[in-house]
N, C-alpha and C positions, 0 to 999 in steps of 0.2 A: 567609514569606507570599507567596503568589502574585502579588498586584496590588505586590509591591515590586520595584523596578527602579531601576538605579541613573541618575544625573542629569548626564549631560555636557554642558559648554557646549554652545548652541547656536553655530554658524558665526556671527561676526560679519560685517558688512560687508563687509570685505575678502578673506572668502573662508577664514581660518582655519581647518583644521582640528578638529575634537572632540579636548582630550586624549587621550594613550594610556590606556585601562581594563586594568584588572588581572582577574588570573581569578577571584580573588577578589570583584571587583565585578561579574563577566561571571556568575555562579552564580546570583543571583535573577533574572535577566533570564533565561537558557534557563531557568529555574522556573517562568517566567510563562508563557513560549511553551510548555512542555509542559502545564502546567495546561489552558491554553486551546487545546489542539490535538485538538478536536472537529470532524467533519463531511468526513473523509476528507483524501486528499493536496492537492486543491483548498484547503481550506479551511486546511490546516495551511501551505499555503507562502505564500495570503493575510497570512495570522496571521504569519508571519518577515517577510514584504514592509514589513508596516505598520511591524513594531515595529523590525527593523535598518535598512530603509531610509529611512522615513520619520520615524518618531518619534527613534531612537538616532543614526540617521546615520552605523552602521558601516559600512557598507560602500556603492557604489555599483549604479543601475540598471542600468550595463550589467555588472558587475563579479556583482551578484545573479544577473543572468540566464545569464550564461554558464557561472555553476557550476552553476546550474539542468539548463541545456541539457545538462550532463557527468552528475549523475545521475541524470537523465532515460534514457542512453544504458546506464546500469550495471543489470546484475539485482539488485533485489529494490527496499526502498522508500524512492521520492526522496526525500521529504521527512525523512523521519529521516537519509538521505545526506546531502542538503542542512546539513542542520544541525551535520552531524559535519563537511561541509566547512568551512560559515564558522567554525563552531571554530577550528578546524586555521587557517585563514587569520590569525584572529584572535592564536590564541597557542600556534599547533601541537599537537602530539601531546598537550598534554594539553588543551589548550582542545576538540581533537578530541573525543576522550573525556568530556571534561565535556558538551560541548552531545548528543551522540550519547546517551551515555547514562544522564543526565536525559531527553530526550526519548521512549525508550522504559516508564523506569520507572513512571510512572502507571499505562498500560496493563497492563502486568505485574500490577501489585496489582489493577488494576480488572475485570479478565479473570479472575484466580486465583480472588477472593473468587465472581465468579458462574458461575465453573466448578463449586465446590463446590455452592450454592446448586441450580445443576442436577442435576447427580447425585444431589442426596440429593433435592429437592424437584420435579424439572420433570414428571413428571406428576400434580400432586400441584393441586385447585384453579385456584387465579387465578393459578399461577406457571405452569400450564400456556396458560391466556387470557392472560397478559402475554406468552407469548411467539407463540402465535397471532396476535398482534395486530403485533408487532414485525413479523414472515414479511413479512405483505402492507405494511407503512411501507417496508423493504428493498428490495422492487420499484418503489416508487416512486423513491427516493435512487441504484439502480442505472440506472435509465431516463432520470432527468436526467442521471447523469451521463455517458451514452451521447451522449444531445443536446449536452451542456455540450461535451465535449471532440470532439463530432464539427465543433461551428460552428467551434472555431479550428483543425481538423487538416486540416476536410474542404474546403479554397478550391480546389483543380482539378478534372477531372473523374477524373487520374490519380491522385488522391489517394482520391477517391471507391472509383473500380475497386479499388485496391489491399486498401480495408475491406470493399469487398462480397466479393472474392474470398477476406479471411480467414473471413469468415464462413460462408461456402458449404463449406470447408475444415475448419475446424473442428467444424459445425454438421452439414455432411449428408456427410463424407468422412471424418473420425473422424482428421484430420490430427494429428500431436503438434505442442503451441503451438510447442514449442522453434523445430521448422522454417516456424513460420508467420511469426517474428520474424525469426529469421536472415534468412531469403530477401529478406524484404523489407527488412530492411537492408542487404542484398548490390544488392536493385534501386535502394533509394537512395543507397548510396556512388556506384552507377558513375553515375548519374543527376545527383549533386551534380559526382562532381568532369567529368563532361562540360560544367557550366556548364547544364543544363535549369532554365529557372524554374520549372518548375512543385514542383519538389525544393528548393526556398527556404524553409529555415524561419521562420516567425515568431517574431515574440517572446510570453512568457506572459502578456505587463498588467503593469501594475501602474502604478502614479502615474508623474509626470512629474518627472525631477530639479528642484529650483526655482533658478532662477537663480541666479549670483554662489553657490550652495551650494558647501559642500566635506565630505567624508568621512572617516572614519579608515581604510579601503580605498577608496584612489579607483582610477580605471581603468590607474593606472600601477604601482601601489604594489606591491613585490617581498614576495612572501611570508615569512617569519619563517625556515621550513625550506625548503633547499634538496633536489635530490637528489644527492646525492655519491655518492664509489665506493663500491661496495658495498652501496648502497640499497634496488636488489630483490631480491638474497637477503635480506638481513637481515630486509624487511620480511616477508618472504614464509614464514622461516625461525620468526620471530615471533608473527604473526596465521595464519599457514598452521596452525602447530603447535597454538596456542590453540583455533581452531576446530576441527579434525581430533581430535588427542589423547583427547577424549572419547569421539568414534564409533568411532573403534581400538579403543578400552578396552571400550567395549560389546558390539560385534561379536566380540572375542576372547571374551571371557570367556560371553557368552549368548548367543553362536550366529547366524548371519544371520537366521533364523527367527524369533526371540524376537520380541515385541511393540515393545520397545527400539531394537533395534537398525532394524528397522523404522520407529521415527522419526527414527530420526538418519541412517538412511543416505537415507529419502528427502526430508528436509527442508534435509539439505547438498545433495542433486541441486538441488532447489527455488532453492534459493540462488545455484547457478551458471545455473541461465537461464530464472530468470521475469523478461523483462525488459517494460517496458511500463505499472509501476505497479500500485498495489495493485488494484485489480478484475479488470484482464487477468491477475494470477498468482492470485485467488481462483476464476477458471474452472479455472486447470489445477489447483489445488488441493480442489477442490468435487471433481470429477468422480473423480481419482484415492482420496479418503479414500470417497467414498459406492460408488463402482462397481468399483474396480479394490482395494482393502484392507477394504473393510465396517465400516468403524470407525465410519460414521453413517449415518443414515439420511437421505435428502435434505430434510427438513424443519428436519432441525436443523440442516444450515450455515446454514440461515437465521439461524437462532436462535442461532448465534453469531455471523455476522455482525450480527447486531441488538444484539448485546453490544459489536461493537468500535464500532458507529456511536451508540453513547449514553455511551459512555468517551473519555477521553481520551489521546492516539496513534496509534501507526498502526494504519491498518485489519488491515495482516499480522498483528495480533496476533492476529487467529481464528484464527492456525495455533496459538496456547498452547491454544484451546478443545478443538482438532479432537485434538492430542498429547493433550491431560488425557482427553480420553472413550474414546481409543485405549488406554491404559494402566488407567484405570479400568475397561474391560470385559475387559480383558484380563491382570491383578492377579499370577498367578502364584501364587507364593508371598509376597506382599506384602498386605498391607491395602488394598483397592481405593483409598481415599483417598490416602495416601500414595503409590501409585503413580501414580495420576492426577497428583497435584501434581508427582512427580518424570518423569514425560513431558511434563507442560506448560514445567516449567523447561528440561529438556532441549530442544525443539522452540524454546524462546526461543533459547535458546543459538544452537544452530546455525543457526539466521534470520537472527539479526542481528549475530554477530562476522565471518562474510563480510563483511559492510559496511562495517565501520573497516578489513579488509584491503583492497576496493577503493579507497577515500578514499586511505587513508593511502600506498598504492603505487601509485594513479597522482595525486594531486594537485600533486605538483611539478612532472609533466610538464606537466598538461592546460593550464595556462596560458599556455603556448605555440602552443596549439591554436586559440585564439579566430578566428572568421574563417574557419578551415577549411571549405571548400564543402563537400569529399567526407562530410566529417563531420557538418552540417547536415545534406547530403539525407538522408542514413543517417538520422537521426532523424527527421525528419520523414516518413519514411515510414511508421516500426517506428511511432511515432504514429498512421496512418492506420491500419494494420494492427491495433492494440489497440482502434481502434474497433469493427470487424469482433467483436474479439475479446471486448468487454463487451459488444454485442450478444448474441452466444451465452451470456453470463454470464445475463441479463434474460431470454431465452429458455428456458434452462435452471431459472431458479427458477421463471418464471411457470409450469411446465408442476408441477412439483412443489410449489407453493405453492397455488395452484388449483383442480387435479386428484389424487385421493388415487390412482389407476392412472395407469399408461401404460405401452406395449408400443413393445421396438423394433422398427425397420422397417428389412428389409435386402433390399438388390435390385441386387444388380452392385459397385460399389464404392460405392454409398450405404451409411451406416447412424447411424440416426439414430431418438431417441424423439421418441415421439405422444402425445396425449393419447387416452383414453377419455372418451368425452361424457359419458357417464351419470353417471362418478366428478365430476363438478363440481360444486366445497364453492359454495355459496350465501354462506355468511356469508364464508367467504374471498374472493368475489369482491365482494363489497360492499368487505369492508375495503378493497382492492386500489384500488377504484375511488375510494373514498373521499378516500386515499391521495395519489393522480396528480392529483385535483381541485386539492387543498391542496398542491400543491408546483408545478404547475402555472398554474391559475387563479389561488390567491392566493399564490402567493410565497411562503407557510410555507417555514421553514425546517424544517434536518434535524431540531433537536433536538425544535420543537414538535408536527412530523409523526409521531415516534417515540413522542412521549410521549400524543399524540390515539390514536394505532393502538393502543398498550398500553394506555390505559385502556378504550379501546372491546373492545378483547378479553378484556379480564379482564371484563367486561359481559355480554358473549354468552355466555363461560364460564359465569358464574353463573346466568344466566336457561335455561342447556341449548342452545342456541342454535350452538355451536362445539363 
């Protein structure tokens, strides 16, 4: 059951420590933290905050943040990183494994069942208005979270520069993310390690250790595995293989061409450098499945991203939607269902086994790291830079969510879409606004905002209206 968790002494007086927990007792707690990991990476690393830091007392504030800060730095998604590290911290390589992936599994299930759901039903009635309605909630939850992560990224004015410049870049120069991230991690390492303040990371929140407290990782505490000789082949030998092995297997056998291999060879790209969090890698993932492979059409990332912000997990798991409707149109010699379900599994796969290879091959070292300038400013810039870069995420759907046309516009080394006036949905821009009201003005959260927009649009559905 979800809401069960196991019960470790509180710190006594004198500062004691929490007994050691077993992994066996650590299983319904990462059960509870994936259950409840609703409302994007924001919200899922709140959700670990409270309950290891505050409530369990595994681990400490500066000890949470700092592994934060480290998969914050790695491509693809922190939060599920995060959890496969305090694993790993916890009780190594398999507590890695246990918290990583429990953390994923929800989502798995909860994406697979409304992937099918679509396919067979989404233009079909009110599944067609529930997801109308989701599109314009989407723009809202991407907008705050532009403003959310721009108040803590955006405190100089070179921090400012460096998100307007990705945006300009991405937005009206047709930049590839990958070089938008590098660069300006390249401008904040030399930045950090010259000592510039304005290349200073903050920290991400969270509560305040309570006095005379003590932890079961405190800020000293030696990790469980070390790395020894022969650590990064092995690991590399191991998780390299794991992840790879499949898209070999695919690639050989069906061709580079094939529909297949086409998800695995570019959802392993994906893997090595969408770094930035899950929104900045759903821009470069949006753009390439709708424009660059034709596997959707731009209304329906919404619509799966409307799927991964009402489940629970990480938001990357719209890439299982965008593989399942890639393989389902494209079936083969296969039953389109089965095929879809077997590109959604496959696109899981190669997403998120990258991710225990980065944990698990660099977590030995990275603890030696803490404090590092160079590596602060590096982040905190590629930070600034993802600003820039979910901006153009909010830009790109409101123009496609809004407007049922738009023409590109190319003139030198610009090129960039527009909207067509006339094509402007009426009831989509109500919802929209609707939307930004309630998440805005009163503080609705994701889930209630989500579920106001689908019932409003299965409404309009039915009355002909949408």
């Amino acid at each position: 059951m979800l809401g069960t968790a196991i019960h470790t002494p509180a710190p006594g007086l004198n500062g004691a420590a929490p007994r050691p927990v077993t992994l066996g007792e650590a299983l319904p707690v990462w059960a509870r933290i994936a259950g409840l990991s609703f409302g994007g990476p924001a919200g899922q690393i709140a959700v670990m905050h409270r309950i290891l830091v505050e409530e369990r007392r595994w681990i400490s504030e500066r000890r949470f943040l700092h592994a934060l800060n480290f998969c914050t730095l790695l491509p693809g998604p922190e939060a599920q990183q995060l959890a496969t590290y305090i694993g790993w911290l916890l009780h190594g390589t398999r507590g890695g494994l246990l918290a990583g992936g429990l953390f994923v599994l929800p989502g798995l299930l909860s994406i697979m069942g409304l992937s099918w759901i679509y396919a067979l039903y989404g233009n079909v009635g009110l599944v067609a208005g529930l997801f109308f309605g989701l599109k314009a909630a989407v723009l809202a939850v991407v907008a705050q979270a532009v403003l959310r992560i721009g108040r803590k990224a955006l405190g100089s004015g070179t921090m400012r520069a460096l998100a307007a410049a990705s945006f300009v870049a991405i937005f009206f120069l047709d930049v590839p993310f990958p070089v938008i991230v590098l660069g300006a991690g390249l401008i904040g390492y030399l930045g950090g390690r010259a000592g510039l303040p304005q290349f200073r990371l903050g920290g991400h929140g969270g509560a305040a250790v309570e006095a005379g407290g003590a932890y079961l990782l405190g800020d000293e505490t030696v990790p469980h595995e070390r790395a020894g000789h022969g650590h990064v082949p092995r690991v590399l030998a191991l998780w390299g293989g794991l992840w790879l092995a499949p898209v070999i297997l695919v690639v050989a056998l069906l061709g580079p061409g094939d529909v297949f291999a086409q998800i695995a060879l570019f959802f392993s790209k994906m893997a090595m450098v969408t770094f930035g969090g899950a929104y900045a890698v759903l821009a470069y993932i949006a753009q390439a499945a709708v424009e660059q492979f034709g596997w959707l059409r731009p209304g329906e990332m919404l619509d799966g991203l409307g799927m991964a912000e009402t489940t629970p997990g990480p938001l990357i798991m719209v890439t299982q939607f965008v593989g399942f409707m890639a393989a389902f149109r494209n079936p083969g010699a296969l039953p389109p269902l089965l095929a879809g379900t077997l590109g959604g599994l496959l696109t899981t796969w190669v997403t998120f086994a990258p991710c225990f290879l980065w944990i698990f091959l660099g977590a030995p070292y990275v603890e030696r790291l803490r404090g590092n300038r160079a590596l602060a400013g590096a982040l905190s810039a590629i930070t600034a830079a993802v600003v820039g870069v979910i901006l153009n995420l909010a830009v790109w759907f409101a123009l496609h969510t809004l407007f049922t046309e738009t023409r590109t516009v190319s003139a030198g080394p610009l090129r960039f879409d527009w909207p067509v006036p006339a094509s402007l949905d009426p009831a989509a821009l109500a919802l929209a606004l609707g939307a930004l009201v309630a998440v805005f003005r009163f503080r609705l959260g994701v889930l209630p905002t989500l579920a106001a927009c689908a019932t409003a649009g299965m409404l309009l559905h039915g009355l002909g209206w949408a």
